[in-house]
C-alpha positions as MATLAB code, in Angstrom:
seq = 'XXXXXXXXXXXXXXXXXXXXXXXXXXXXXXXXXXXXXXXXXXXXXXXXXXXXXXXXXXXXXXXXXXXXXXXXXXXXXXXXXXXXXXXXXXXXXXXXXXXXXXX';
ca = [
      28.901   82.910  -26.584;
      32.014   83.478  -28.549;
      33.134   86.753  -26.983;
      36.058   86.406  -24.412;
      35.233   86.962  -20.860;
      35.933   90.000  -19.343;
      36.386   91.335  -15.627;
      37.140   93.719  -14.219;
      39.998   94.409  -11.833;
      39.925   96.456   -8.636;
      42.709   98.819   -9.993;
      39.688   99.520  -12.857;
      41.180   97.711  -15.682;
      39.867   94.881  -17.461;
      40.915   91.282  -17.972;
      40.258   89.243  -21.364;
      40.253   85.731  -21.054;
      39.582   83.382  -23.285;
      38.153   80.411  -22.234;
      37.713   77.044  -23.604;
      33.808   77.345  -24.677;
      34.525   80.861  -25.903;
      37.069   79.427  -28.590;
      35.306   76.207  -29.557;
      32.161   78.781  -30.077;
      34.411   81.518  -32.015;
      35.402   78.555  -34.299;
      31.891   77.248  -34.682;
      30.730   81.064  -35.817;
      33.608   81.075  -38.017;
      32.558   77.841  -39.833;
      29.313   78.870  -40.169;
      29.754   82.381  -41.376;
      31.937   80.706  -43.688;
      29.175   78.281  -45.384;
      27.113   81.461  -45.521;
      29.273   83.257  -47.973;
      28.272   83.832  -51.625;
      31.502   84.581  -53.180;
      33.616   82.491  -52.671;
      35.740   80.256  -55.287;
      35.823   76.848  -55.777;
      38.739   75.983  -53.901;
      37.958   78.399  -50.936;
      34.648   76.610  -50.963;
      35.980   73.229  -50.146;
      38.427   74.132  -47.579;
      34.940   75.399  -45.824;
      33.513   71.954  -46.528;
      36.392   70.128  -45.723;
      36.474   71.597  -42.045;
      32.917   71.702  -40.946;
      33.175   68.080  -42.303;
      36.118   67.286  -39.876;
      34.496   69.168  -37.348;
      30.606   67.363  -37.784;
      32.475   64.021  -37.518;
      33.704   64.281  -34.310;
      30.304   63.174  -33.592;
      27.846   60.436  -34.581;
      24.527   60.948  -35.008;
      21.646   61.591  -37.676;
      22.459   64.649  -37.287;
      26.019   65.123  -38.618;
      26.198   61.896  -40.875;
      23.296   64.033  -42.683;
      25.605   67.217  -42.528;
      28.385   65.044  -44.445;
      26.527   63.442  -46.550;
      25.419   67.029  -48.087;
      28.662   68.090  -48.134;
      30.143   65.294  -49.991;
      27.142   66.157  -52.549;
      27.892   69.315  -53.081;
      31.898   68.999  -53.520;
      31.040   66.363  -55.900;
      29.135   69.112  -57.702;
      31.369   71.401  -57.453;
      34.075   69.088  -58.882;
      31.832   68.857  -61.995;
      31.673   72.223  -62.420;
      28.316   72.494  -61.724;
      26.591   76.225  -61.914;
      25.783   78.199  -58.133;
      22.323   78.944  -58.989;
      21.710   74.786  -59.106;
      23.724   74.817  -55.721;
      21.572   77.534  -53.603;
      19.203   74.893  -51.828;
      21.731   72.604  -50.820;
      24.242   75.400  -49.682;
      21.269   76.550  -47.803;
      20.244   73.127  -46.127;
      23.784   72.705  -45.288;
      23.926   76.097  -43.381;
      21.117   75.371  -41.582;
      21.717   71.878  -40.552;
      25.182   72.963  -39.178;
      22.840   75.679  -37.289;
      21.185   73.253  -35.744;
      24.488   71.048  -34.993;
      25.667   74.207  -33.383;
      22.710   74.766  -31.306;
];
């Protein structure tokens, strides 16, 4: 879905164009490869949060007001300093709730 569309011209070259849904997909892919990485640090973290917050509340559902309020959780969490192990399950709830908000 995020790949550009590509034809093929008569002269046996090929034409990349990206559309509309191919973009808003790339940067859906990029959010959530970017809640699924381990190492990243504090601040890098947030900025993730931060933008697949903005991008969740362009919508209004159970769905997304779920999403947010995990993410405000866990940048409260992080804001206390608290350890990664006691952040795996909500990191991982988070991914897969924007999965599904994706879907």
């Amino acid at each position: 879905m995020a790949k550009p569309r590509v034809w093929a011209q008569s002269d046996g070259e090929t034409t990349t164009v990206h559309t509309p849904f191919t973009t808003r997909a790339k940067e859906l892919m990029d959010l959530y490869n970017g809640l699924r990485l381990p190492l990243l640090t504090v601040d890098e973290r947030l900025d993730v949060l931060l933008h697949v917050k903005w991008t969740v509340k362009e919508f209004d559902c159970n769905l997304t007001r779920e999403i947010v309020d995990l993410i405000d959780r866990e940048a409260d969490m992080l804001n206390r300093g608290r350890p990664e192990n006691s952040l795996r399950s909500l990191r991982t709830r988070v991914a897969n709730l924007f999965l599904n908000f994706i879907r």
